[in-house]
PAZAPA-4460 file (N, C-alpha, C; in steps of 0.05 Angstrom, whole numbers, plus 32768, in hexadecimal, padded with zeros to 4 digits):
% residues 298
    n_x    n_y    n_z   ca_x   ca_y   ca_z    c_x    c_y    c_z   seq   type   mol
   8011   7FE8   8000   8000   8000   8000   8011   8019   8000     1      X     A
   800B   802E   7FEA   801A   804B   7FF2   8016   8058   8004     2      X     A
   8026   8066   800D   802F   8070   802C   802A   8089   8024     3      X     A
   801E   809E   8038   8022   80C0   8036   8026   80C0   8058     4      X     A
   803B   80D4   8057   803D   80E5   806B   8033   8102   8075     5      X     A
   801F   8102   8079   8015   811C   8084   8019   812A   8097     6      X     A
   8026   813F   8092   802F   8150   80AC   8021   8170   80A0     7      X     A
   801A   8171   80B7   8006   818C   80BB   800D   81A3   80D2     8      X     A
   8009   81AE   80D4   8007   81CC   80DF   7FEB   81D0   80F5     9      X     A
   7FE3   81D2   810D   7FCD   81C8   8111   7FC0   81E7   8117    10      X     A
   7FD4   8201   8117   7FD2   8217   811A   7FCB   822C   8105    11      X     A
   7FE2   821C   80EB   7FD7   822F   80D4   7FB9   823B   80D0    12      X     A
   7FB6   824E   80C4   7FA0   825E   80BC   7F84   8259   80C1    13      X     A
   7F88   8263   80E1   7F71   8264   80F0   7F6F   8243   80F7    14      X     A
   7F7F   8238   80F1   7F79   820F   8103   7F63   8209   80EF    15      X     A
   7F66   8217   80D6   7F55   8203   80C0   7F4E   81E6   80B6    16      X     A
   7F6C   81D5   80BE   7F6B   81B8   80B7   7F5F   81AE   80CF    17      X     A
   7F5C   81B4   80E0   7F42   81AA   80F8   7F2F   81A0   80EB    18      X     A
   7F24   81AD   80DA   7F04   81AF   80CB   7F04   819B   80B7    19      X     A
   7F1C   8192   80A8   7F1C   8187   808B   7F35   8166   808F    20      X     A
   7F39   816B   80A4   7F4D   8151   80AE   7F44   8134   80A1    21      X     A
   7F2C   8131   80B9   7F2A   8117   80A8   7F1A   810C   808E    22      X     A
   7F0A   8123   8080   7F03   812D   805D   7F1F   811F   8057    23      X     A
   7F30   8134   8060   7F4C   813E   804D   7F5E   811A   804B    24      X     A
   7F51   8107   806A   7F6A   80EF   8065   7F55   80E0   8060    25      X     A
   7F3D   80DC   805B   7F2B   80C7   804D   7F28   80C9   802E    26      X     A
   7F36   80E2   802E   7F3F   80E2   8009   7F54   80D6   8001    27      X     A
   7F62   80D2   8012   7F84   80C6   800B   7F78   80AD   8011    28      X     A
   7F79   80A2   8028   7F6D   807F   802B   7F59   8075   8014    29      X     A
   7F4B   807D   8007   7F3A   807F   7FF4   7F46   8076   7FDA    30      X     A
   7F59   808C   7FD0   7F6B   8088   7FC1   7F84   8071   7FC5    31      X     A
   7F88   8060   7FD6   7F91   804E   7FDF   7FAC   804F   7FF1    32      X     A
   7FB1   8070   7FFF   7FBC   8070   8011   7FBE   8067   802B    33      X     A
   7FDA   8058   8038   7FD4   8057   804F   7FE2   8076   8060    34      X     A
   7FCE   8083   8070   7FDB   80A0   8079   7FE4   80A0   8099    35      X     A
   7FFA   80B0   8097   8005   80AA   80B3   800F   80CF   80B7    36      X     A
   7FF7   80D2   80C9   7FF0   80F1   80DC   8007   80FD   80EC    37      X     A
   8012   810F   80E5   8020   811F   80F7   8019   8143   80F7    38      X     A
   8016   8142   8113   800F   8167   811A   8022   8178   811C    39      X     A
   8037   817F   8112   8051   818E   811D   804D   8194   813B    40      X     A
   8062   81A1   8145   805E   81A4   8164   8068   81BC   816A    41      X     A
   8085   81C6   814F   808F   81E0   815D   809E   81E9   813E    42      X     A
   80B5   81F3   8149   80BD   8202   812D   80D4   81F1   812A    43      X     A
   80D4   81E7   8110   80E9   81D5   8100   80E3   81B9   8107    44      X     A
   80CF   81B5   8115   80BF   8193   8120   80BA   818A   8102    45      X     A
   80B0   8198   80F3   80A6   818C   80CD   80BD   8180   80C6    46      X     A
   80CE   818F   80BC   80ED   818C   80B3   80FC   8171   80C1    47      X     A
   80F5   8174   80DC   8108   8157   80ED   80FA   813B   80DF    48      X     A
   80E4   8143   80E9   80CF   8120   80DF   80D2   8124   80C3    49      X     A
   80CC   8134   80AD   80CF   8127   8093   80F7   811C   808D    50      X     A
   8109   8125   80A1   8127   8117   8099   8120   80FF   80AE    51      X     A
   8118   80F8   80C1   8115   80E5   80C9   8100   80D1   80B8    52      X     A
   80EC   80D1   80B5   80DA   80BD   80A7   80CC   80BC   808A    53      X     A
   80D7   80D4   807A   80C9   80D4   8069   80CF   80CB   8048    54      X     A
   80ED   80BB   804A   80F6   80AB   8040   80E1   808E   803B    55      X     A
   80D6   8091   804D   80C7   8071   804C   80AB   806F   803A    56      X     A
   80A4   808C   803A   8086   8095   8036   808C   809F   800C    57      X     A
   807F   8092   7FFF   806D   809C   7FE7   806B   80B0   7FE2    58      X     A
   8067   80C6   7FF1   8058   80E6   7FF8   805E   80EC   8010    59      X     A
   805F   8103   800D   806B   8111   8030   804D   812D   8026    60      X     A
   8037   8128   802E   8025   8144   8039   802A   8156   8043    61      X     A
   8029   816D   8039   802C   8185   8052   800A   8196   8056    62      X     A
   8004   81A0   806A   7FFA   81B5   806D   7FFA   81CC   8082    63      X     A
   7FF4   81E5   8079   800C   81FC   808D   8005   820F   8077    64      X     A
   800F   8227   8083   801B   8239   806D   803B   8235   8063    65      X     A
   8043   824C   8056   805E   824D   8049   8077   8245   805D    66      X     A
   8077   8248   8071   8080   8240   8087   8084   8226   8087    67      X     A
   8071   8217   808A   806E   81F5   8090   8077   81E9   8073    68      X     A
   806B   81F6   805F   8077   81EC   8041   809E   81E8   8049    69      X     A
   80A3   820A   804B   80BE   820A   804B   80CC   81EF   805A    70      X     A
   80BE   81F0   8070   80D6   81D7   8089   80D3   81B7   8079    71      X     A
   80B5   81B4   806D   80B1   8194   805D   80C9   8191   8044    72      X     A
   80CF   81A9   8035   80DD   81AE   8020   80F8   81AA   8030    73      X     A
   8103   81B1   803F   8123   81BA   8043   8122   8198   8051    74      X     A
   810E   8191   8063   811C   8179   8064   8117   815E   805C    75      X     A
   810C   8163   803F   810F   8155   8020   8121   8156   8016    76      X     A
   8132   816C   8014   8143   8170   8001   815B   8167   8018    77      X     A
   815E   8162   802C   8176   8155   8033   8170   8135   8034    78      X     A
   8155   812E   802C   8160   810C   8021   8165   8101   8001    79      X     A
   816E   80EB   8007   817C   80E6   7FEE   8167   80D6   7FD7    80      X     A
   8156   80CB   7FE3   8135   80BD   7FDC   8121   80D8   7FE3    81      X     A
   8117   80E9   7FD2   810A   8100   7FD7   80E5   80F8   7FC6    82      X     A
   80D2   80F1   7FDB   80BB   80ED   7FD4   80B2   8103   7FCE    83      X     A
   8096   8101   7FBB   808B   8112   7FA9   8075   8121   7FC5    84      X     A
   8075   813D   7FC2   806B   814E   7FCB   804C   815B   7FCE    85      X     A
   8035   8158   7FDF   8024   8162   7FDE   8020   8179   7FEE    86      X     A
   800D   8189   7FE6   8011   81A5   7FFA   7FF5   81AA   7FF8    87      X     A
   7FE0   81B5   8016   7FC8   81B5   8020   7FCC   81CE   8029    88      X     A
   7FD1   81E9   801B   7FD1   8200   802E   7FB7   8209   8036    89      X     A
   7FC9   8214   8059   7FB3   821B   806F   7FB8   8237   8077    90      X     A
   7FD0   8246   8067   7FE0   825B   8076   7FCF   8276   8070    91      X     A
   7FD7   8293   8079   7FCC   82AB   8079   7FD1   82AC   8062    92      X     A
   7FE3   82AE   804A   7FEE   82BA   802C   7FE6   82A2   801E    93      X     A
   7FFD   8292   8021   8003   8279   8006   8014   8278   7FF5    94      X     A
   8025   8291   7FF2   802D   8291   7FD5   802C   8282   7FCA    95      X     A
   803E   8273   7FCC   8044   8257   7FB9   8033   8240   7FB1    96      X     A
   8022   8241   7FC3   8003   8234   7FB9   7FF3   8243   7FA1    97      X     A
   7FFB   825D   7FA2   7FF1   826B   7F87   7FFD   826C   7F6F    98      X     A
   801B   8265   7F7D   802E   825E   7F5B   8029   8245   7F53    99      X     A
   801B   822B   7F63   801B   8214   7F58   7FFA   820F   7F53   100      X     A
   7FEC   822D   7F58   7FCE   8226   7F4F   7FBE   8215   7F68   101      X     A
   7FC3   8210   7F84   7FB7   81F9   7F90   7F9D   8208   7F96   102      X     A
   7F87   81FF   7F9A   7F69   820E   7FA3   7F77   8210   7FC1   103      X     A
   7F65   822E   7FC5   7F5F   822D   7FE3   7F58   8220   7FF4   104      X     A
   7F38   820F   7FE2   7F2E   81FB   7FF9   7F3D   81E2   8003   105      X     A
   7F40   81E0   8014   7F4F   81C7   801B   7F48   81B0   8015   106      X     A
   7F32   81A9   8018   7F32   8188   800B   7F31   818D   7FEB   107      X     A
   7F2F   81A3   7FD5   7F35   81A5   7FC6   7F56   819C   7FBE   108      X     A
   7F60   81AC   7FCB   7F79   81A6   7FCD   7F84   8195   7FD4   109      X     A
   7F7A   817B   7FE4   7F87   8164   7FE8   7F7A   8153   7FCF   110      X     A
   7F75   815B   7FBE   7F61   8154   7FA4   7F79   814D   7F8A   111      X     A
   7F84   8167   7F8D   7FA6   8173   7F80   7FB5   815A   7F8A   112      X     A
   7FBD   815D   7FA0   7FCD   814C   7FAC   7FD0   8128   7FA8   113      X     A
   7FB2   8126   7F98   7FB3   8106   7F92   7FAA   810A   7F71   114      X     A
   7F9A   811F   7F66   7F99   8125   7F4C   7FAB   813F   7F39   115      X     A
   7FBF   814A   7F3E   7FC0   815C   7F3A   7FDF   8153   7F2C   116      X     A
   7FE3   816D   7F1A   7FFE   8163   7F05   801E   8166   7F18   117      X     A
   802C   8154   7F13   8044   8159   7F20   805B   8167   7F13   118      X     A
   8066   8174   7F2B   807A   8187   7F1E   808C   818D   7F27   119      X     A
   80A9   818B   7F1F   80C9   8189   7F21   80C9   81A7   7F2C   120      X     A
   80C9   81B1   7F3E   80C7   81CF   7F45   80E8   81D4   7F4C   121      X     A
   80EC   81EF   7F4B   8105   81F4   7F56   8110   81F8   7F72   122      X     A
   811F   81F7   7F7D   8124   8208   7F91   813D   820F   7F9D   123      X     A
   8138   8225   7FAB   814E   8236   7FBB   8160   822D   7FCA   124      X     A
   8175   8232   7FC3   818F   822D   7FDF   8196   824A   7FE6   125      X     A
   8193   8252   8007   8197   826D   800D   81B5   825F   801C   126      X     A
   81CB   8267   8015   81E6   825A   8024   81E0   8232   802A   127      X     A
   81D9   8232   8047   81D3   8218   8054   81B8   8215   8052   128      X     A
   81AD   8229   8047   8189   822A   8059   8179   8220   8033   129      X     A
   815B   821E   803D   8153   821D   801E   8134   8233   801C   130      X     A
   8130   8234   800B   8115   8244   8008   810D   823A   7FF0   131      X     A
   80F3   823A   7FF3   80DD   8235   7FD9   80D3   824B   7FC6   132      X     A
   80D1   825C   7FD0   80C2   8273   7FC3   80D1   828D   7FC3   133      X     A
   80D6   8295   7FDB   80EC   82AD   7FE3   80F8   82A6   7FEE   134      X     A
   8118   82C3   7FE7   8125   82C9   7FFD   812B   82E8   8000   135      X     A
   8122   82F6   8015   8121   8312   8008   812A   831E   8023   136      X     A
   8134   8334   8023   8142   834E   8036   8136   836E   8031   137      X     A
   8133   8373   804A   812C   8394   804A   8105   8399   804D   138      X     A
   8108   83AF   8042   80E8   83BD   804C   80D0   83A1   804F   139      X     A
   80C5   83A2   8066   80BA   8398   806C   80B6   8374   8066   140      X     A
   80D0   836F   8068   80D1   8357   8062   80D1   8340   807F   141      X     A
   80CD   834B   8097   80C8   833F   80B3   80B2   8346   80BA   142      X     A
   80A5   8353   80AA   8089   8347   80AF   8079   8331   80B0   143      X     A
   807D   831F   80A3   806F   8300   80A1   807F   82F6   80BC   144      X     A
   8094   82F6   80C1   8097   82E7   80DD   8099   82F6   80F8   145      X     A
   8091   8317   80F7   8090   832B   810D   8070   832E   810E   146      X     A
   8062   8323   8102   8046   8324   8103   803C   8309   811B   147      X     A
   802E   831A   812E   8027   82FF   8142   8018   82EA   813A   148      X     A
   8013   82CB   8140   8004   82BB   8134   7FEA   82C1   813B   149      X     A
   7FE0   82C9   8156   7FCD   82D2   8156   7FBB   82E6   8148   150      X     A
   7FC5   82F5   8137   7FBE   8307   8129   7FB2   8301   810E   151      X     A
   7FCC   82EA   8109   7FCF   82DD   80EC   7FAC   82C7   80F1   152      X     A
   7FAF   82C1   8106   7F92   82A6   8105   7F7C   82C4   8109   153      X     A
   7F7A   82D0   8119   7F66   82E2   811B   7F61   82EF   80F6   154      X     A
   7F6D   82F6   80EF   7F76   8316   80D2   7F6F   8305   80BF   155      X     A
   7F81   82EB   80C0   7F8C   82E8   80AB   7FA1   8300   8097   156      X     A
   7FA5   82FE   8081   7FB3   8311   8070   7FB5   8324   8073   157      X     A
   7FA3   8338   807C   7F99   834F   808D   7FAB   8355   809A   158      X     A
   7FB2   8340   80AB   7FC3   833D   80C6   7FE7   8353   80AE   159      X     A
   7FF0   8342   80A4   8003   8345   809C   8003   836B   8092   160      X     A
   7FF8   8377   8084   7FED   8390   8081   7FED   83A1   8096   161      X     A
   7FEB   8395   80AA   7FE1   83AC   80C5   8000   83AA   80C8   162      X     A
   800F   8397   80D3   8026   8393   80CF   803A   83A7   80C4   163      X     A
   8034   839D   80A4   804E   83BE   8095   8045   83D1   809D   164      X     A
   802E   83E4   80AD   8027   83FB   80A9   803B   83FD   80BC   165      X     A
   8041   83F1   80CC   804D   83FA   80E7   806A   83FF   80E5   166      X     A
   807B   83FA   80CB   8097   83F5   80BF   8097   8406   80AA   167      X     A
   8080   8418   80A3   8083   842E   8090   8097   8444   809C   168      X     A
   809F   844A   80BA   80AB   845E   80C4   80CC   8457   80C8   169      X     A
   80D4   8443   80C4   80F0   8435   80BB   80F8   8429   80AF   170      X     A
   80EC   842E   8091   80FB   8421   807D   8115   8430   8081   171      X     A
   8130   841F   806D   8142   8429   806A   8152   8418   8051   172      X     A
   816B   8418   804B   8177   8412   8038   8196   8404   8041   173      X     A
   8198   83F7   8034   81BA   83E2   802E   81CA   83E0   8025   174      X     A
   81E1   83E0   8026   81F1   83D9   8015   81F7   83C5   800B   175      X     A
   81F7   83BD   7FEB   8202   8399   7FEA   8210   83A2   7FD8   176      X     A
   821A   838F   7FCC   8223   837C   7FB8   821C   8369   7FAD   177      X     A
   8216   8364   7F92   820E   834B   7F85   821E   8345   7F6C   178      X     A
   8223   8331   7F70   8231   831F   7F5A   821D   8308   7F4A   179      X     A
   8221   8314   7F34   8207   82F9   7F23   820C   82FA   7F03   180      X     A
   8202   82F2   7EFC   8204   82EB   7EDC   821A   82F4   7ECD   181      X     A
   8239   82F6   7EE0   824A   82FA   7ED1   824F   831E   7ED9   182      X     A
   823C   8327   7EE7   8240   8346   7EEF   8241   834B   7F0A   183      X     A
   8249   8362   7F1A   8243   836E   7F36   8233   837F   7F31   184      X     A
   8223   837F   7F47   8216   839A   7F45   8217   83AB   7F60   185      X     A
   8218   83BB   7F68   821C   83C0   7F85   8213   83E3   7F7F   186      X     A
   81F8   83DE   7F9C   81F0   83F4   7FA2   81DD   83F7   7FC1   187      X     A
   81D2   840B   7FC5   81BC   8407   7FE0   819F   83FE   7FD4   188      X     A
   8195   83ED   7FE0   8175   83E4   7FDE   816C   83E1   7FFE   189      X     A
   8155   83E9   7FF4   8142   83E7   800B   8126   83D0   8014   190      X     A
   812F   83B4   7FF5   8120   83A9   7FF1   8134   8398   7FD3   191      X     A
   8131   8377   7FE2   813B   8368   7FCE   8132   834E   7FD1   192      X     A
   8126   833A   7FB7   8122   8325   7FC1   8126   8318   7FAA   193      X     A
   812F   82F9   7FAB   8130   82E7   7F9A   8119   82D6   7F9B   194      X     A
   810E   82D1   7F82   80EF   82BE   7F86   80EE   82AA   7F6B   195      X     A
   80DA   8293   7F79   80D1   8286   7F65   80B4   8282   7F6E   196      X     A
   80A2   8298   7F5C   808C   8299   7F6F   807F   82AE   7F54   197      X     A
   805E   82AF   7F57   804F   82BB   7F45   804B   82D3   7F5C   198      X     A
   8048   82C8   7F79   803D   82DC   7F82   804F   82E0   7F9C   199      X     A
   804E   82F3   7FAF   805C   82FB   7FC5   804B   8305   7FD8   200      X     A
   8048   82FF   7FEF   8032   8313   8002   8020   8315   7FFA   201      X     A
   8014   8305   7FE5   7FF5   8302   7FE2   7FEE   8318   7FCA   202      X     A
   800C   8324   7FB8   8009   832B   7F9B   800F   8320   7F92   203      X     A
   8006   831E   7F7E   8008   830C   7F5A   8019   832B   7F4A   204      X     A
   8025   831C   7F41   803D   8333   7F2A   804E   833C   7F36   205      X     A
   805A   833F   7F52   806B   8352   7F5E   8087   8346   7F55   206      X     A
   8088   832A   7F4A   809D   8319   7F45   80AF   8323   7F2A   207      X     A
   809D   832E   7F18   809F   832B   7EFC   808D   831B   7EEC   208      X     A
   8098   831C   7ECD   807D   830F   7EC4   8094   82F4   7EB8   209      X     A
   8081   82E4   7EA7   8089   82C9   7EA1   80A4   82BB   7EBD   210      X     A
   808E   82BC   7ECA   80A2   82A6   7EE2   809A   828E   7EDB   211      X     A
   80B2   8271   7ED9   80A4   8259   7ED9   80BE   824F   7EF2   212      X     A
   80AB   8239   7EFA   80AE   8229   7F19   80CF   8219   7F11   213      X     A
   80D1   8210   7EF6   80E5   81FA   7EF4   80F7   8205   7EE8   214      X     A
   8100   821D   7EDA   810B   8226   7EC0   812C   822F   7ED1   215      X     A
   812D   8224   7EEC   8149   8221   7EF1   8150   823E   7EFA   216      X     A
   8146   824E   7F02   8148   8274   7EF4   8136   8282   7F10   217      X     A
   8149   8294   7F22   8134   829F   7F34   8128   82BD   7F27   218      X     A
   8113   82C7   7F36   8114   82E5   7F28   8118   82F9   7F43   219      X     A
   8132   830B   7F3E   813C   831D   7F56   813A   8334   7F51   220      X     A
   812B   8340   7F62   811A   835A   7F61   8131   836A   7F79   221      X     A
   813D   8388   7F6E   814A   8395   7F7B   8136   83B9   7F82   222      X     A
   8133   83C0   7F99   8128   83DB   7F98   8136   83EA   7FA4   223      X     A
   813C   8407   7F98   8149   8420   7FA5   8132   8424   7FB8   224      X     A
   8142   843E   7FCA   8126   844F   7FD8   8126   845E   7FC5   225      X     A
   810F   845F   7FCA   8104   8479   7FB4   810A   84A0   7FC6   226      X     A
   8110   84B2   7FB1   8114   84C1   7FB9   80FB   84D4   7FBE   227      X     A
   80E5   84CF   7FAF   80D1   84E3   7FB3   80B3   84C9   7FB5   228      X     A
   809D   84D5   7FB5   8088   84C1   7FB5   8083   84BF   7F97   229      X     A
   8087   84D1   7F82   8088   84C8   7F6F   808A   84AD   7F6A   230      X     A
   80B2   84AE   7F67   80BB   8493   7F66   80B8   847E   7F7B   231      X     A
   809F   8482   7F93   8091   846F   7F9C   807B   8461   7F93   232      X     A
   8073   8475   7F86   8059   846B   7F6D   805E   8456   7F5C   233      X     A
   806D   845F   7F4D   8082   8456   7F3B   8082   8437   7F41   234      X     A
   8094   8435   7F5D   809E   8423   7F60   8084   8407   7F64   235      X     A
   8070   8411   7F7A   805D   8402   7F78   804E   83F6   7F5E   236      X     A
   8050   8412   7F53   803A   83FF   7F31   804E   83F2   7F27   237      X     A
   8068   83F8   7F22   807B   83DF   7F0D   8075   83C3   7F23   238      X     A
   8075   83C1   7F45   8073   83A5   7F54   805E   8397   7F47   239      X     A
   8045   83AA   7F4B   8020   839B   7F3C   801F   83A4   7F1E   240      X     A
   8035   8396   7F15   8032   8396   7EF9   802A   83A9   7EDF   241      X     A
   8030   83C5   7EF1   8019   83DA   7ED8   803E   83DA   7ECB   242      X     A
   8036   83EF   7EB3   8044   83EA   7E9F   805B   8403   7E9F   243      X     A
   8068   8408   7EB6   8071   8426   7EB6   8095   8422   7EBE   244      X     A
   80A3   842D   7EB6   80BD   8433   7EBA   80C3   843F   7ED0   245      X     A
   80D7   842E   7EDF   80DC   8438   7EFE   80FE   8430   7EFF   246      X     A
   8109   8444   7F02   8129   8441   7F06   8131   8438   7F20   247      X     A
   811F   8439   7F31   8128   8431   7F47   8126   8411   7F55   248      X     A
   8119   83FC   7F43   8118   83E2   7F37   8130   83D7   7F2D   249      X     A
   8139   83C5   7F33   814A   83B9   7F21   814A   8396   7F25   250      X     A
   813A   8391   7F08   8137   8371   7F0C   814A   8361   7EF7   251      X     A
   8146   8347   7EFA   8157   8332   7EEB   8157   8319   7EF8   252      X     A
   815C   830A   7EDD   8152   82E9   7EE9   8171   82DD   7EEB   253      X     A
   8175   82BF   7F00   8191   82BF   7F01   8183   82A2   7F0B   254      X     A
   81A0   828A   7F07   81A2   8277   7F1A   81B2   8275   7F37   255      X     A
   81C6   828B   7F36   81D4   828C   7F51   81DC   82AC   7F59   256      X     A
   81D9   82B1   7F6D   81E0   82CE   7F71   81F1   82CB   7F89   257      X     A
   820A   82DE   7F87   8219   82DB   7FAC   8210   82F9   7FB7   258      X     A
   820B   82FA   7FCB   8202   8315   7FD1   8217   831D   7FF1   259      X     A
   822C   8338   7FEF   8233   833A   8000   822B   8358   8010   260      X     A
   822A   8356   802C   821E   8371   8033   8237   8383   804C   261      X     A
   8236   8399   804F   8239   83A1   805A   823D   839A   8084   262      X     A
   8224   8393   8085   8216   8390   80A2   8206   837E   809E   263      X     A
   81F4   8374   80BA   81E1   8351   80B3   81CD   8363   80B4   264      X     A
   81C1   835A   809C   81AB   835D   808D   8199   8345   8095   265      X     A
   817B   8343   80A2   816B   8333   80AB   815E   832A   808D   266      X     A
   815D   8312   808A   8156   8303   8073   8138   82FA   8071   267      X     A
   8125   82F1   8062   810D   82E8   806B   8111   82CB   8056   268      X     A
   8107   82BA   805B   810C   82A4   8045   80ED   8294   8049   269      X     A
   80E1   8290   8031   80C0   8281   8033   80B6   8294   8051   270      X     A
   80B7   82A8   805D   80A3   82B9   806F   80AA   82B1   8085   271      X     A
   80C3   82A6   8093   80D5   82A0   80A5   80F2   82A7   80A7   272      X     A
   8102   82B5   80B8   8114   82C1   80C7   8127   82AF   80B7   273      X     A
   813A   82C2   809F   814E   82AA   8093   816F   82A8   80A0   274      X     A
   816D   82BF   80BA   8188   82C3   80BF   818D   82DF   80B4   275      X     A
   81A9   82E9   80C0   81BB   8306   80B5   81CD   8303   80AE   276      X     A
   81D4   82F4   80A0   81F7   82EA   8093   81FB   8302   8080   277      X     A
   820F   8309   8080   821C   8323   8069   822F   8313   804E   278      X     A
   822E   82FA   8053   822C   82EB   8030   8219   82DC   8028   279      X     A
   820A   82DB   800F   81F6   82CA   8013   81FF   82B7   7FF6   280      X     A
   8200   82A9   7FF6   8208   8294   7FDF   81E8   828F   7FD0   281      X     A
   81D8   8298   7FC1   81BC   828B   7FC2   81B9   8274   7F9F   282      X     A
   81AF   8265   7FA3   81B3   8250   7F81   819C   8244   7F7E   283      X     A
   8195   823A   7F64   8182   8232   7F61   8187   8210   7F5D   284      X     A
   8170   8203   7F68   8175   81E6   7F64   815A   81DB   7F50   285      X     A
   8160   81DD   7F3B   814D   81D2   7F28   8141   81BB   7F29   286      X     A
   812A   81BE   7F22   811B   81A8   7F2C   8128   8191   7F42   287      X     A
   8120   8197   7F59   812E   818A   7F72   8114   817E   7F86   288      X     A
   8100   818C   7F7C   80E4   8177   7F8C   80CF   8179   7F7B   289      X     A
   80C5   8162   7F83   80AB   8158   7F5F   8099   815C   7F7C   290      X     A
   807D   8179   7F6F   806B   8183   7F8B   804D   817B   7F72   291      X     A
   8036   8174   7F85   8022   8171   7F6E   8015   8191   7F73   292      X     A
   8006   8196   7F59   7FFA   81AF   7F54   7FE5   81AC   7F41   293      X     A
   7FD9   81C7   7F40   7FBB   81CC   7F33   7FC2   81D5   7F1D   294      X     A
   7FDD   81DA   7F1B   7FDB   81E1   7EFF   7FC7   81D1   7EE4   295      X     A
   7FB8   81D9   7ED2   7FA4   81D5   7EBF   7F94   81C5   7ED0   296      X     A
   7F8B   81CC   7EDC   7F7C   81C8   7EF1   7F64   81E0   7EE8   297      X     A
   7F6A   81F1   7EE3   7F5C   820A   7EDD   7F51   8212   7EC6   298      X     A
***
């Protein structure tokens, strides 16, 4: 009999999988799983049990937000037998559930997970660490993990919003260095992130356009501060996709970037605390986990 490992989040977004639990594993037994339940317990508990047991299992389940994705992923990618990936998001955003199309509804989505197309996705090496979707530094990027959970189950998304307003009165700017495609570039930003992702914080387009999941290729978004609100304007409509020229932008797609800084710069990686290291080695690992998705699904 095939094996799934289900490990869940029992806090994510508002304690949703309460409601859809056993829907969500009489669909897998159904389909001729045998399922074996785990609730995380704390932070990096996902990550331990899938390097401990999930070698044995068919499927390794997740559900959580970007968070719980991230810890199932990092400790996949340190086994050497890497089972095929389902994902049940429960979280406040999702991103990455929006780049692979999964429905909101949950037993929908465990629907994906036994019908849905599979796909060689890429992913991130931040130095030692890994990320799925982001890895990004500066304006308001400690918000997703400086936001209380209480807030996040109460708000939802909301929650995160009330959040930046309160980091509008210290933005500031960096110094780096980047080395990539054969160039340096070095200047101050106040806002930088590497992604493989349609959406970020619950926008669609802020990435760039034609992003694909496997194509080996991150897309790295650099922002000046802007000097006037003009070029704050500016800057916002080129993020949501309107069609306008902003110098204070500077994008490009890459498979490895070294990034060196000045001072430790607090990192965010998948909407969790990535560390302040002042080198960051970041690469892409092409197709490195086969995740199911909704893609044509739609």
């Amino acid at each position: 009999m095939k094996r799934i490992l289900f490990i869940y989040n029992p806090h994510s977004g508002k304690g949703m999988i309460k409601e859809y639990l056993s829907d969500i594993v009489d669909k897998f037994v159904k389909a001729g799983y045998r399922v074996e339940l785990y609730p995380s317990q704390r932070k990096l508990d996902a990550k331990e049990k899938v390097v401990r047991w999930a070698e044995d299992f068919d499927m390794v389940v997740c559900s959580g937000g970007d968070g719980t994705l991230n810890e199932v992923i990092t400790g996949i990618m340190e086994l050497d037998e890497k089972p095929r990936v389902g994902y049940i998001p429960s979280g406040s955003t999702n991103d990455f559930a929006a780049s692979v199309m999964l429905p909101k509804n949950m037993p929908d989505a465990a629907d994906v997970v036994l019908k849905g197309l599979p796909l060689d996705v890429d992913i991130g090496g931040f130095n030692k660490k890994k990320f799925i979707y982001i890895a990004a530094f500066g304006a308001f990027t400690d918000v997703s993990y400086m936001t209380p959970q209480e807030m996040k189950n109460t708000l939802g998304h909301p929650a995160y919003i009330i959040e930046a307003v309160k980091k509008l009165t210290s933005l500031r700017t960096y110094k780096i260095k980047i080395k990539t495609n054969g160039k340096i570039i070095e200047g101050s930003y106040m806002f930088g992130m590497v992604t493989n992702s349609v959406s970020v914080g619950g926008f669609k387009g802020i990435t760039g356009k034609g992003v694909i999941l496997d194509d080996g290729l991150f897309e790295v978004t650099l922002i000046k501060e802007p000097k006037n609100p003009i070029e704050l304007q500016l800057i916002l409509g080129a993020l949501i996709g309107m069609d306008v020229k902003c110098n204070s932008i500077e994008s490009f797609k890459t498979s490895r970037i070294e990034i060196e800084t000045e001072e430790n710069i607090p990192w965010v990686l998948d909407g969790e605390y990535g560390g302040s290291p002042k080198r960051i080695v970041i690469k892409n690992y092409q197709h490195a986990i086969q995740i199911m998705t909704g893609i044509g699904k739609r």
